[in-house]
N, CA, C and O atoms as CSV, one atom per row, in Angstrom:
chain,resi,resn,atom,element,x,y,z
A,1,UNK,N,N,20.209,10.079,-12.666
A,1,UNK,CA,C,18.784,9.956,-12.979
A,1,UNK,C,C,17.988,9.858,-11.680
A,1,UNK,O,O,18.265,8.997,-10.846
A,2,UNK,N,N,16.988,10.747,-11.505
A,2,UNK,CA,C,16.218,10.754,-10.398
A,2,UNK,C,C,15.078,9.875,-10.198
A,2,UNK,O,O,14.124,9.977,-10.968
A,3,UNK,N,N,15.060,8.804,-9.010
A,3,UNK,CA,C,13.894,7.946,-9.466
A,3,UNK,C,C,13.613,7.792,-8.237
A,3,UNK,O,O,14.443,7.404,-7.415
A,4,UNK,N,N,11.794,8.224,-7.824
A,4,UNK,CA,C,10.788,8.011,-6.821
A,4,UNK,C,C,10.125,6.666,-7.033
A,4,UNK,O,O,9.793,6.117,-8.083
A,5,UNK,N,N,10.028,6.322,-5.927
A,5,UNK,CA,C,9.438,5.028,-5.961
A,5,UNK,C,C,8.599,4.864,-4.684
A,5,UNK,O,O,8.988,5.037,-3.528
A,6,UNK,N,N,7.578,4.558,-5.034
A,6,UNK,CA,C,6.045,4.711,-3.738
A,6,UNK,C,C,6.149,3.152,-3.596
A,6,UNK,O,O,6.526,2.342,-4.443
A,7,UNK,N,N,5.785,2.967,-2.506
A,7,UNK,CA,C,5.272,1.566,-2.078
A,7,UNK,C,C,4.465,1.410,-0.911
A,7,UNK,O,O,4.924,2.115,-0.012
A,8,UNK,N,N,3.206,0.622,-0.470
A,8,UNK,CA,C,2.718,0.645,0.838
A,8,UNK,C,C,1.114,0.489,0.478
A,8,UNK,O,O,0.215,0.051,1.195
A,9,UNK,N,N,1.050,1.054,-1.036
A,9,UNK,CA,C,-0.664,1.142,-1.311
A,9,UNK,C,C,-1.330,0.022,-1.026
A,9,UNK,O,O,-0.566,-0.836,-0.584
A,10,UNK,N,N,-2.921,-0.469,-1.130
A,10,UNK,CA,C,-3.429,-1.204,-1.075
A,10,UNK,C,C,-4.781,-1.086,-0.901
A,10,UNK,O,O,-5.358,0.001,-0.939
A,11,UNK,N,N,-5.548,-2.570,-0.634
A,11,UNK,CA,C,-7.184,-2.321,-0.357
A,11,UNK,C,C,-7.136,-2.267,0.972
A,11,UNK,O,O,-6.234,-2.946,1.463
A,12,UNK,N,N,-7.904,-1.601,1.813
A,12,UNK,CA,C,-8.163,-1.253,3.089
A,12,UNK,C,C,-9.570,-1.485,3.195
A,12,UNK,O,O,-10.201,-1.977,2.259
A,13,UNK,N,N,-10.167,-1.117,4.420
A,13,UNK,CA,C,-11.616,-1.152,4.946
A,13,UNK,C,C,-11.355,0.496,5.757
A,13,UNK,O,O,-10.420,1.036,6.347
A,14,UNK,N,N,-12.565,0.815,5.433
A,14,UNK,CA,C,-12.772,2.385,6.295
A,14,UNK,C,C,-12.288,2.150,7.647
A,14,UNK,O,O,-12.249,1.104,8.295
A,15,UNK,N,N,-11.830,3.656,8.025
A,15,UNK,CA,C,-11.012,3.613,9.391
A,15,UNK,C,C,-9.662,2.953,9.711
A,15,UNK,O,O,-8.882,3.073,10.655
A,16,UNK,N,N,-9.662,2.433,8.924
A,16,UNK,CA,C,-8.227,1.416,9.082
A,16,UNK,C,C,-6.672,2.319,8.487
A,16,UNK,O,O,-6.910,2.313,7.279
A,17,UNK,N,N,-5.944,2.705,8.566
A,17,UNK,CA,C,-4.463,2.731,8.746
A,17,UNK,C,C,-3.738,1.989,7.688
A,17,UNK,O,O,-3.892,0.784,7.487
A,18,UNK,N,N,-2.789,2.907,6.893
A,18,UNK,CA,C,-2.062,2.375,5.957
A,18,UNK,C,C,-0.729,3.940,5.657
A,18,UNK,O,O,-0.731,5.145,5.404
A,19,UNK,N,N,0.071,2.977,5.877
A,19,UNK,CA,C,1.669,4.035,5.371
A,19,UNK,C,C,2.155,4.076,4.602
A,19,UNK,O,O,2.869,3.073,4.597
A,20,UNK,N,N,2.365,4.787,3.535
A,20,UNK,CA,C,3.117,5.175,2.293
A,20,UNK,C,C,4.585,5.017,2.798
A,20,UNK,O,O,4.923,5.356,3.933
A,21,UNK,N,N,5.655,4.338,1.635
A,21,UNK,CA,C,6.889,4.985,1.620
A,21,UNK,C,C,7.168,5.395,0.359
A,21,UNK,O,O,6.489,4.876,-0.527
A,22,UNK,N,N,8.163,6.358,-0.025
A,22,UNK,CA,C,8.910,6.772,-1.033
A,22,UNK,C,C,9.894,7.227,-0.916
A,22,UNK,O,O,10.263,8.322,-0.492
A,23,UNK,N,N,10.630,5.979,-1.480
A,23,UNK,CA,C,12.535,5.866,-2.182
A,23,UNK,C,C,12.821,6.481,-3.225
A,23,UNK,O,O,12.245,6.275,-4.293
A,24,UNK,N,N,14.141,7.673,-2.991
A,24,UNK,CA,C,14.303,8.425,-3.437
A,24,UNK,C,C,15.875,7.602,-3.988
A,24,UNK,O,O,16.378,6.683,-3.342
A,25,UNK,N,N,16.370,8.058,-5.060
A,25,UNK,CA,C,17.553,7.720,-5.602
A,25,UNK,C,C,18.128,8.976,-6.916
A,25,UNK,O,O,17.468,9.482,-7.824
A,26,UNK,N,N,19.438,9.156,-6.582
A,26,UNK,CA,C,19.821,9.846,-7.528
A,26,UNK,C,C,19.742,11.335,-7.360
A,26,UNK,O,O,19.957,12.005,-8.370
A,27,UNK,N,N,19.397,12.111,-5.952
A,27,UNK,CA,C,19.892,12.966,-5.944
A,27,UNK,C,C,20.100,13.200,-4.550
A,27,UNK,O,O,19.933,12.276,-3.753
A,28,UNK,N,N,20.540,14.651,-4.069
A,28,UNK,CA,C,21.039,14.564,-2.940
A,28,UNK,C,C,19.333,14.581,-1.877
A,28,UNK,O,O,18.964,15.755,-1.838
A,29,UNK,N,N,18.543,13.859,-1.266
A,29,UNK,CA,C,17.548,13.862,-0.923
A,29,UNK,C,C,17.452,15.226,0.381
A,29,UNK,O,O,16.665,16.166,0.493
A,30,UNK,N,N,18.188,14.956,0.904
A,30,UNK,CA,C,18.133,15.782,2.042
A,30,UNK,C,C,17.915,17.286,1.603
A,30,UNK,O,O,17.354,17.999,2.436
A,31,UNK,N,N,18.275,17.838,0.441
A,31,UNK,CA,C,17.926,18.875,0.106
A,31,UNK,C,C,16.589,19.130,-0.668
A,31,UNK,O,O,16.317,20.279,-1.018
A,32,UNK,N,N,16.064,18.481,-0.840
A,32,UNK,CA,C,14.508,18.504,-1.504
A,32,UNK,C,C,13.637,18.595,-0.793
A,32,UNK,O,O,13.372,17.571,-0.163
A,33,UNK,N,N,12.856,19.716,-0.565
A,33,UNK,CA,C,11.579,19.884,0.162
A,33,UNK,C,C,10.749,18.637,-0.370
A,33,UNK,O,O,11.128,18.379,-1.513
A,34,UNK,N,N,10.037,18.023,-0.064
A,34,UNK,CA,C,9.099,16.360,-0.722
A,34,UNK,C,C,7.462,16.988,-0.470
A,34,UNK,O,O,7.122,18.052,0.047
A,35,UNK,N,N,6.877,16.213,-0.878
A,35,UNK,CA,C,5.385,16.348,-1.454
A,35,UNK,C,C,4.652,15.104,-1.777
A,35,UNK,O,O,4.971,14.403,-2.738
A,36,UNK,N,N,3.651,14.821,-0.963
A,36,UNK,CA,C,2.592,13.295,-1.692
A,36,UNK,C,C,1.278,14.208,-2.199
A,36,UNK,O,O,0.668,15.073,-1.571
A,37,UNK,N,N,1.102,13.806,-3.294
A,37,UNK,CA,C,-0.049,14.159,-4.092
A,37,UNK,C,C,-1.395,12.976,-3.895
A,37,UNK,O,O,-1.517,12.067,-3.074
A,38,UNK,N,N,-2.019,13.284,-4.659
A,38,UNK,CA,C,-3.591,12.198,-4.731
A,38,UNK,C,C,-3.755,12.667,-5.878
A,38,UNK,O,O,-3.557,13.820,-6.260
A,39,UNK,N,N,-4.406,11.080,-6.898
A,39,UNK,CA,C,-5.238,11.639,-8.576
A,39,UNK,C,C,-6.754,10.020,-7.928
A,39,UNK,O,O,-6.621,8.796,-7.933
A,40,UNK,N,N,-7.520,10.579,-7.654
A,40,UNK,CA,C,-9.006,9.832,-8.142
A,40,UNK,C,C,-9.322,10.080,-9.540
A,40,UNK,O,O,-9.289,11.096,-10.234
A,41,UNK,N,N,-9.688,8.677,-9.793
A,41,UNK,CA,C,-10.283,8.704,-11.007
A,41,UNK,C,C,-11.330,9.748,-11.643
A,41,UNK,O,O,-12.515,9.791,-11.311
A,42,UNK,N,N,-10.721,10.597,-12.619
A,42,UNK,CA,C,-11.683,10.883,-13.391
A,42,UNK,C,C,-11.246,12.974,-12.573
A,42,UNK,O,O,-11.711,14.010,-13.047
A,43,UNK,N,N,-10.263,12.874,-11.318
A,43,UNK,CA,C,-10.482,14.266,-11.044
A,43,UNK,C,C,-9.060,14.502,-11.054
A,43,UNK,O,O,-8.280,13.567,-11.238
A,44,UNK,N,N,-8.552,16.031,-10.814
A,44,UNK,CA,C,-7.160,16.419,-10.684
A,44,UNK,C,C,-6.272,15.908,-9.530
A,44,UNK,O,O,-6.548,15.624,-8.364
A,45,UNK,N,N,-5.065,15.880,-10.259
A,45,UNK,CA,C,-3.740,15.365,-9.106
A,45,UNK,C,C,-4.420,16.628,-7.962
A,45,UNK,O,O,-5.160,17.524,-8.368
A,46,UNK,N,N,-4.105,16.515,-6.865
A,46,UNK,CA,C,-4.462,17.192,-5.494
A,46,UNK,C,C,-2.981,16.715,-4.534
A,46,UNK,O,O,-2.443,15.609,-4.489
A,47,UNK,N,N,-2.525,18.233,-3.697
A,47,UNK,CA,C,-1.857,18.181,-3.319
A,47,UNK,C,C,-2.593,17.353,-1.475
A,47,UNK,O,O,-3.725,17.391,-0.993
A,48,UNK,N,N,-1.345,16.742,-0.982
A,48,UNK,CA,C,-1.744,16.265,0.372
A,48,UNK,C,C,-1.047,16.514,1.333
A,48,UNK,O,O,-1.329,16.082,2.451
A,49,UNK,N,N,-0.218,17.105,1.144
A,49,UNK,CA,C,1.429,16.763,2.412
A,49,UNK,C,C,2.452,17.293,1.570
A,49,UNK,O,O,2.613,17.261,0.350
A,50,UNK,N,N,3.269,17.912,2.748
A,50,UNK,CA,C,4.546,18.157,2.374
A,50,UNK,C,C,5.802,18.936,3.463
A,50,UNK,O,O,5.613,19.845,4.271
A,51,UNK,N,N,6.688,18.439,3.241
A,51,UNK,CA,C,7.480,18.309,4.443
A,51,UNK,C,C,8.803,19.574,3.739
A,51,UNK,O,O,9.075,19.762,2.554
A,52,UNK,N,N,9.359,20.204,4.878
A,52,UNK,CA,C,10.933,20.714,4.507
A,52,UNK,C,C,11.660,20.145,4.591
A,52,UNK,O,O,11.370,19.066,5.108
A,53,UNK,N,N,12.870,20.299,4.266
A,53,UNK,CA,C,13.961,19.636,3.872
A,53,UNK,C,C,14.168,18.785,4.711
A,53,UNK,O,O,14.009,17.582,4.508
A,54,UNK,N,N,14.675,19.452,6.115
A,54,UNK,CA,C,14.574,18.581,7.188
A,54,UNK,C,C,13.923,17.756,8.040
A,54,UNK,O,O,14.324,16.760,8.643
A,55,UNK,N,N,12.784,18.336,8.012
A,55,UNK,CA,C,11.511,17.764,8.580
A,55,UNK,C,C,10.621,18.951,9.219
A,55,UNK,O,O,9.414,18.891,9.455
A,56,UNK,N,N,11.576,20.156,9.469
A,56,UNK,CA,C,10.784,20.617,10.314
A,56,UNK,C,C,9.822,22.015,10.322
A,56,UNK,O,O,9.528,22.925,11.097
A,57,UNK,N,N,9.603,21.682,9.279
A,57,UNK,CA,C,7.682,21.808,8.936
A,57,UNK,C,C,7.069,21.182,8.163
A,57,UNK,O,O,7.647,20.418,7.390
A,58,UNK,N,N,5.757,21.335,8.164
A,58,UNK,CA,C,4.701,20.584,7.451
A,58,UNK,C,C,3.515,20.880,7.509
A,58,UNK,O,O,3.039,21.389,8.524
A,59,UNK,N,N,2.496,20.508,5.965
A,59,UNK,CA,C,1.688,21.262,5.706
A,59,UNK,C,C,0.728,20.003,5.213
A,59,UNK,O,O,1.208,18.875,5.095
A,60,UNK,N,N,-0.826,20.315,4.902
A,60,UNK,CA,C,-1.075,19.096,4.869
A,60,UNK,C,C,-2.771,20.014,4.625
A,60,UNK,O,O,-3.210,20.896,5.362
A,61,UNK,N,N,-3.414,19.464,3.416
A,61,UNK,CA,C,-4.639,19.704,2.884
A,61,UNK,C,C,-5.585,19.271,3.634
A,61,UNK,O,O,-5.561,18.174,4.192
A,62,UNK,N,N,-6.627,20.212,3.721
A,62,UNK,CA,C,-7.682,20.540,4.679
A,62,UNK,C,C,-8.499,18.980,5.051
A,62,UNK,O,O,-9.048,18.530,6.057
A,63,UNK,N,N,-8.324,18.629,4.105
A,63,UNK,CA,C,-9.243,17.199,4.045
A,63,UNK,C,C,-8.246,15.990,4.520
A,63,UNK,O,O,-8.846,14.915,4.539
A,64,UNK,N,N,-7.163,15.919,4.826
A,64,UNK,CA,C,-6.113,15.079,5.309
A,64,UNK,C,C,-6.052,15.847,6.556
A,64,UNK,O,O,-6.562,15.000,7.289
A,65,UNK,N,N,-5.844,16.654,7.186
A,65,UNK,CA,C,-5.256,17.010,8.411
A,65,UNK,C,C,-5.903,16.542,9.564
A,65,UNK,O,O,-7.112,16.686,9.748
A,66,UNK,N,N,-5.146,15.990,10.342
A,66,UNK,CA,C,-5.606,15.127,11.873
A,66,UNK,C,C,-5.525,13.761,11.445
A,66,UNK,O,O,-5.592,12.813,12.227
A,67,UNK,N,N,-5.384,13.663,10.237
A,67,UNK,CA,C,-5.441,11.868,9.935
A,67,UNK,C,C,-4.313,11.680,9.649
A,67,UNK,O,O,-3.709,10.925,10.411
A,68,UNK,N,N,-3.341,12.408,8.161
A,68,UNK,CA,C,-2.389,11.868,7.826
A,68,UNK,C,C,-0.887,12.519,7.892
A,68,UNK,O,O,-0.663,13.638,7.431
A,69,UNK,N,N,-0.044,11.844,8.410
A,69,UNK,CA,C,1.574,12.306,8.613
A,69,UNK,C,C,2.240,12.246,7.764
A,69,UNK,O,O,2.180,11.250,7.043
A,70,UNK,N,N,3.242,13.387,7.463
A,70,UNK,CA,C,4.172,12.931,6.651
A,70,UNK,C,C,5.369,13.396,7.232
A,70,UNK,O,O,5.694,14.380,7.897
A,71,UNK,N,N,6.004,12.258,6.722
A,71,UNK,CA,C,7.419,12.537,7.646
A,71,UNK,C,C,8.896,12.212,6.450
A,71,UNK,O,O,8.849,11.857,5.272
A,72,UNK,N,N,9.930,12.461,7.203
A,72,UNK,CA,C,10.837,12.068,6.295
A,72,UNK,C,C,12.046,11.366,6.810
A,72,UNK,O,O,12.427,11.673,7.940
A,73,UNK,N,N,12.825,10.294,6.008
A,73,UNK,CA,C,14.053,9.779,7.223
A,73,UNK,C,C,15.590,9.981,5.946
A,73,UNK,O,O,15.834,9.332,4.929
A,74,UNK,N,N,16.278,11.037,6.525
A,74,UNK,CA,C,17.053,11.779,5.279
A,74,UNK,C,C,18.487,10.716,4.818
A,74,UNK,O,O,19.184,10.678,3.803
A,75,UNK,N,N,18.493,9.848,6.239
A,75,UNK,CA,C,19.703,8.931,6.062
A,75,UNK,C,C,19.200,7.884,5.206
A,75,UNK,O,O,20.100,7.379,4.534
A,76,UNK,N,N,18.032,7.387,5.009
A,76,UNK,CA,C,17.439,6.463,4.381
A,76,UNK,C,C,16.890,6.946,2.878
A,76,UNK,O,O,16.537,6.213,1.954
A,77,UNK,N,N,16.926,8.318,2.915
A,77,UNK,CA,C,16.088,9.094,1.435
A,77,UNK,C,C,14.992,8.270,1.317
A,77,UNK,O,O,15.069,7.281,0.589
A,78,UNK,N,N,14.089,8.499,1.858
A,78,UNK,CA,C,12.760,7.787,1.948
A,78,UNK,C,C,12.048,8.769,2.930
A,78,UNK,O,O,12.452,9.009,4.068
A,79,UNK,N,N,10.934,9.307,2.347
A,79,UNK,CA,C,9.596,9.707,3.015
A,79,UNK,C,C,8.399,8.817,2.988
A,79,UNK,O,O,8.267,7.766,2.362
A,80,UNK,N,N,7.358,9.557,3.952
A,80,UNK,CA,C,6.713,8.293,4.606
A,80,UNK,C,C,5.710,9.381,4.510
A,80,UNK,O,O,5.979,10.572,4.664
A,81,UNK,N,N,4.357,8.825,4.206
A,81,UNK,CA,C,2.948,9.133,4.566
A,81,UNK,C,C,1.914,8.082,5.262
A,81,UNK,O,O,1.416,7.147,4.635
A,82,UNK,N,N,1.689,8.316,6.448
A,82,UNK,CA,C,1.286,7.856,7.346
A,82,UNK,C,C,-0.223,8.374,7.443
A,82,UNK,O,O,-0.510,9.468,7.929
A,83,UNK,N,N,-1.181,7.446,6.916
A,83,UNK,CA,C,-2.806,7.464,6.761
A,83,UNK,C,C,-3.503,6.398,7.400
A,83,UNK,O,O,-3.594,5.220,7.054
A,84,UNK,N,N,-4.315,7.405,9.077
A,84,UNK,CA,C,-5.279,6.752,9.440
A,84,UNK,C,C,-6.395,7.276,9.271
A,84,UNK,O,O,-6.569,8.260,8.553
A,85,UNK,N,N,-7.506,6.545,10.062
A,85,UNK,CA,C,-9.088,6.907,9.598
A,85,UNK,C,C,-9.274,7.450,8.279
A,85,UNK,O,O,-9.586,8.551,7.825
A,86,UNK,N,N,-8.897,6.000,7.678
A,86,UNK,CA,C,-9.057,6.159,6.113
A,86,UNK,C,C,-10.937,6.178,5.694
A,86,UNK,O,O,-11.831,5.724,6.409
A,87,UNK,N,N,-11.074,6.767,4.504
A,87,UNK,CA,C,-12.146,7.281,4.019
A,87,UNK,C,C,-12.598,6.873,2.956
A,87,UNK,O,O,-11.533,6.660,2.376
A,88,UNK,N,N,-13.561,6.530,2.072
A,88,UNK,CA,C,-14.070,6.084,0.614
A,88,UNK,C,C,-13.154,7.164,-0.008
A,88,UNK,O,O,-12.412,6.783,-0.914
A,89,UNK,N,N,-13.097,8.917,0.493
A,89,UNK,CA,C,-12.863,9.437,-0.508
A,89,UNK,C,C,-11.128,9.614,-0.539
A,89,UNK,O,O,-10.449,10.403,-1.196
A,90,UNK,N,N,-10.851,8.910,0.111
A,90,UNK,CA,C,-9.086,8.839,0.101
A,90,UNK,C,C,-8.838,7.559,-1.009
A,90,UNK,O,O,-7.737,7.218,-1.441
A,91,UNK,N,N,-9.894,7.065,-1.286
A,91,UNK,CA,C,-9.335,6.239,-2.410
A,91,UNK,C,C,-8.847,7.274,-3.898
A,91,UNK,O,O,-9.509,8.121,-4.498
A,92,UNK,N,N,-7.902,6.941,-4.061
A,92,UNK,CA,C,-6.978,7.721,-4.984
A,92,UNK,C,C,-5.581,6.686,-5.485
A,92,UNK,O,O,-5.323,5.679,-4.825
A,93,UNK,N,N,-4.746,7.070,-6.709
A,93,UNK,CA,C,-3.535,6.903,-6.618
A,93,UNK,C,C,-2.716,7.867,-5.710
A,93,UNK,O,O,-3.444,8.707,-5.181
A,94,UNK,N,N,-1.476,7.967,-5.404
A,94,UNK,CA,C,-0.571,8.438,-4.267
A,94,UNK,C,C,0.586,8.533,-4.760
A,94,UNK,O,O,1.373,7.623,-5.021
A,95,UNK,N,N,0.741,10.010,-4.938
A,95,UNK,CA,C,2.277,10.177,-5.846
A,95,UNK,C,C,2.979,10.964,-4.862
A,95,UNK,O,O,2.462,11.955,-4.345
A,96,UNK,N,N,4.085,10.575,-4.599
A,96,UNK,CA,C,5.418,11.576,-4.018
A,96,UNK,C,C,5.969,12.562,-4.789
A,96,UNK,O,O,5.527,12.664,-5.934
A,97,UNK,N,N,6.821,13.307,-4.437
A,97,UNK,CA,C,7.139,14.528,-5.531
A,97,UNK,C,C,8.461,15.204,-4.827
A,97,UNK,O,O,8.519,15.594,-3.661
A,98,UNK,N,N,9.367,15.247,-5.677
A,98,UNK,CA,C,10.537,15.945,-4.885
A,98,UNK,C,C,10.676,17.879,-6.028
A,98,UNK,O,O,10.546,18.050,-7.240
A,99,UNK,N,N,10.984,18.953,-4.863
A,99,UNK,CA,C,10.697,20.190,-5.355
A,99,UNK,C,C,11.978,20.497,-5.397
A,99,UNK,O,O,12.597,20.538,-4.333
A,100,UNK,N,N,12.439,20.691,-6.257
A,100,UNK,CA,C,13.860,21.432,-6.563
A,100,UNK,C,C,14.158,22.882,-6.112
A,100,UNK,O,O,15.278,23.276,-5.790
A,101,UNK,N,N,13.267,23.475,-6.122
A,101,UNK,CA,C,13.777,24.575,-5.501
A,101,UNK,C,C,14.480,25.133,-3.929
A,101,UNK,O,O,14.401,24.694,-2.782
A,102,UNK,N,N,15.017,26.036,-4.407
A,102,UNK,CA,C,16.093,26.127,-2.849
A,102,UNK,C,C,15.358,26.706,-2.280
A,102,UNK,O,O,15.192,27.761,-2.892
A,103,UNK,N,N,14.544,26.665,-1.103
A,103,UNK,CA,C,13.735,27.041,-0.133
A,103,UNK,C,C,14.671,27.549,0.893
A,103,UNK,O,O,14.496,28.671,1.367
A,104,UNK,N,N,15.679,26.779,1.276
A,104,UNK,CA,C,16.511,26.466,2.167
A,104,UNK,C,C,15.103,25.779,3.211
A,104,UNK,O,O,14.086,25.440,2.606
A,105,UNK,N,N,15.150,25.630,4.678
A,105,UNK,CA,C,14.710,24.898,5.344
A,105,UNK,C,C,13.289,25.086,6.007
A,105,UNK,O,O,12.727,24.220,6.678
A,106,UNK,N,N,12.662,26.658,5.651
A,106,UNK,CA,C,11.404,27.109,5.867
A,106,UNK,C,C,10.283,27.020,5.108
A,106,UNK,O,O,9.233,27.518,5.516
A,107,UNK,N,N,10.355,26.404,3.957
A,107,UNK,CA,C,9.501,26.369,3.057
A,107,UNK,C,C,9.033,25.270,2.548
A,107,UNK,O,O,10.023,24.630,2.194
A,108,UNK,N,N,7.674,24.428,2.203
A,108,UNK,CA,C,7.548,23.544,1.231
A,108,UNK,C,C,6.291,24.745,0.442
A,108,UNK,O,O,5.772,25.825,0.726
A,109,UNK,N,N,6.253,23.730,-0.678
A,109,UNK,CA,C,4.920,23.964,-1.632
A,109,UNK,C,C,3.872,23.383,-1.553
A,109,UNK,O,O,4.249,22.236,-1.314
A,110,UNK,N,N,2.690,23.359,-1.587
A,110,UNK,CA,C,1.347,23.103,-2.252
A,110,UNK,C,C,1.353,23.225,-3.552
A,110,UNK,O,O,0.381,22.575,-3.935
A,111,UNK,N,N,1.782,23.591,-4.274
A,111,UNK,CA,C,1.389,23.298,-6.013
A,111,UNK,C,C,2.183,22.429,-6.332
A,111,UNK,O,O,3.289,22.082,-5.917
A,112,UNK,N,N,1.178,21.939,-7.511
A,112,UNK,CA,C,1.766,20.493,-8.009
A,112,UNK,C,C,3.149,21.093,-8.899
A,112,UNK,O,O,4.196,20.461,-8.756
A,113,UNK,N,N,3.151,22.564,-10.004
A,113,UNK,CA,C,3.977,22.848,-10.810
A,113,UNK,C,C,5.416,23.654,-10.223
A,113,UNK,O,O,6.346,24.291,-10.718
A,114,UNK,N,N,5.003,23.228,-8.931
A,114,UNK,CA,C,6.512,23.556,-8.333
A,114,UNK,C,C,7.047,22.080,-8.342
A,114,UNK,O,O,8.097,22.329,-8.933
A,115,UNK,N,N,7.080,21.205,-8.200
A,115,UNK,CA,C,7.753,19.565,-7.800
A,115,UNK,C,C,8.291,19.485,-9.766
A,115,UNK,O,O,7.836,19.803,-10.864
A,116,UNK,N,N,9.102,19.059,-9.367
A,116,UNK,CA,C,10.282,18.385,-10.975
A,116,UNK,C,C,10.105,17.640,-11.116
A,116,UNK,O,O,9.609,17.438,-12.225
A,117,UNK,N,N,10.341,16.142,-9.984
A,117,UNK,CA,C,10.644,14.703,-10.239
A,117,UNK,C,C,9.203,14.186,-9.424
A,117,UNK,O,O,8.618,14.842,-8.562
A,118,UNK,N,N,8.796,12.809,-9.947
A,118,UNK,CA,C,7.422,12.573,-9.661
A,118,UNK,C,C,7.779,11.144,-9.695
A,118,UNK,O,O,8.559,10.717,-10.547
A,119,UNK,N,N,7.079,10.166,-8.539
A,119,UNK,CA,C,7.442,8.397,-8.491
A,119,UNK,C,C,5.861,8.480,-9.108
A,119,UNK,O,O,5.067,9.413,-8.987
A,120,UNK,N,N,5.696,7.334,-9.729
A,120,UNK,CA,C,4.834,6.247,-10.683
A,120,UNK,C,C,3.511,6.262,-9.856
A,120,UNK,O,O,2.374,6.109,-10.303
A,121,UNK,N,N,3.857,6.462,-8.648
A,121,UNK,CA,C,2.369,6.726,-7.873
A,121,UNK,C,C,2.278,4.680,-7.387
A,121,UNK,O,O,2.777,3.653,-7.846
A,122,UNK,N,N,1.450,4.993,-6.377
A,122,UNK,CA,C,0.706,3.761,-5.571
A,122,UNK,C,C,-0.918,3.826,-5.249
A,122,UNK,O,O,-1.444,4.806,-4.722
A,123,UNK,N,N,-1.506,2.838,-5.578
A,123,UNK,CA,C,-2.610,2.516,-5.245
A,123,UNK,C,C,-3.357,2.482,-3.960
A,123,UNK,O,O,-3.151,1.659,-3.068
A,124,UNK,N,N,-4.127,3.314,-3.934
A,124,UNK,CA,C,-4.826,3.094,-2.302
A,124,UNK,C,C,-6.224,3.095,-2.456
A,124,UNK,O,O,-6.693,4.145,-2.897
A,125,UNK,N,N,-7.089,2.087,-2.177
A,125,UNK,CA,C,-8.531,1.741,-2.561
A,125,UNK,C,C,-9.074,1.703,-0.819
A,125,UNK,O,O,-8.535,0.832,-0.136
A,126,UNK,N,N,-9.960,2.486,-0.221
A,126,UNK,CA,C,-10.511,2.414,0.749
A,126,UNK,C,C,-11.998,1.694,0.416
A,126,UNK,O,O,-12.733,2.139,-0.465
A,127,UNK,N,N,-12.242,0.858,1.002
A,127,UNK,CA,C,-13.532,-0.255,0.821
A,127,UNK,C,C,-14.466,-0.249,2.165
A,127,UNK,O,O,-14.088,-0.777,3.211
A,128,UNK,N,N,-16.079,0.591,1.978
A,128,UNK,CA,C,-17.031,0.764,3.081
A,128,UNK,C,C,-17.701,-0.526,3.118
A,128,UNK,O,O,-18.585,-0.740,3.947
């Protein structure tokens, strides 16, 4: 059974710095291209990040880029999203996403209907 698990959310103040993790269990991690999403209230899940298998590429939505990292640590099966110069409009929930498909090591996705397995999501409230 495949189970994501986010942790790290919270209330912040603008500009301030906050890191996502997500624990992966139950499958082989290292082979899953990974993915953190965003859902604000009231609008669509939105893709944010997403890493290859290994780490080594990454992609990252127009409105996140220069602020937030995502990285991955494959011995630990845990990825990490790393958010500074946080924003009112980064307040969102924060979902991880593991993509089943075999990319092999050049590829992640941007769409949400490529990712299979999805963690419960974490809270991130930015406060001006």
């Amino acid at each position: 059974q495949v189970q994501l698990v986010e942790s790290g959310g919270g209330l912040v103040q603008v500009g301030d710095s906050l890191r996502l993790s997500c624990a992966a269990s139950g499958l082989t991690f290292s082979t899953y291209p990974m993915g953190w999403f965003r859902q604000a209230p009231g609008k669509e899940r939105e893709f944010v990040a997403a890493i290859t298998t290994s780490g080594i590429r990454t992609g990252y939505a127009v409105s996140v880029k220069g602020r937030f990292t995502i990285s991955r640590d494959n011995a630990n099966n845990t990825v990490y999203l790393q958010m500074s110069t946080l924003k009112p409009e980064d307040t969102a929930d924060y979902y991880c996403a593991a993509d089943a498909a075999n990319y092999g090591d050049n590829y992640y996705s941007s769409m949400r209907r490529s990712y299979a397995f999805w963690g419960q999501g974490t809270q991130v409230t930015v406060s001006s």
